[in-house]
Steps between C-alpha positions, in 0.01 A plus 500: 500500500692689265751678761529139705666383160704781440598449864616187411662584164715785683609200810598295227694764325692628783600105614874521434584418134202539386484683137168499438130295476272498246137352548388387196115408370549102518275455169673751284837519652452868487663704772246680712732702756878448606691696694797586232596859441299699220804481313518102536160469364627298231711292667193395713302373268779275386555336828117459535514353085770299609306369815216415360650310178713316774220402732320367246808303375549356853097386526553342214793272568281450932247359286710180465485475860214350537666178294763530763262403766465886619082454400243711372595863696878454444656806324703807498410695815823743474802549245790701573771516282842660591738617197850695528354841509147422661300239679095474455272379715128455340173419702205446307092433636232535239489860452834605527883465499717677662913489396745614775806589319831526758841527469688192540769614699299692752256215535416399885425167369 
């Protein structure tokens, strides 16, 4: 299990543009692995801070879809945010979050 997610981690990381990912523990916030250099270390756990506190922003304003008619299961599924320097994708399930930081400019998207 552990090497078919750090499979995946290192696909992700290679996709063109791509930064860096952080998965983080989705009840904490707390970044459990990420594929930033040692000396980014740091700098991951902001992006995976920064994730979290926005994911949590963005349930909060999908839970007025279900007075817009989008019923009980309506919510955030996916955010991704793009700024000048960077764009993040987050992902979130029950246990975890993951944050896909790219570069904007390289972006296949």
């Amino acid at each position: 299990m552990a090497s078919e997610i750090d499979d995946y981690l290192e696909s992700l990381t290679t996709t063109v543009g791509v930064l860096g990912v952080v998965v983080n523990d989705a009840a904490t916030g707390n970044p459990i692995r990420d594929t930033f250099a040692e000396v980014d270390r740091t700098i991951a756990m902001r992006y995976g801070q920064i994730g979290t506190q926005l994911l949590r922003d963005a349930r909060e304003i999908g839970t007025l879809d279900k007075y817009h008619g989008g019923g009980e299961e309506a919510g955030v599924a996916a955010l991704r945010i793009r700024t000048k320097t960077v764009e993040l994708f987050i992902k979130a399930n029950s246990r975890y979050q993951i944050v896909v930081v790219q570069d904007p400019t390289m972006s296949m998207v």
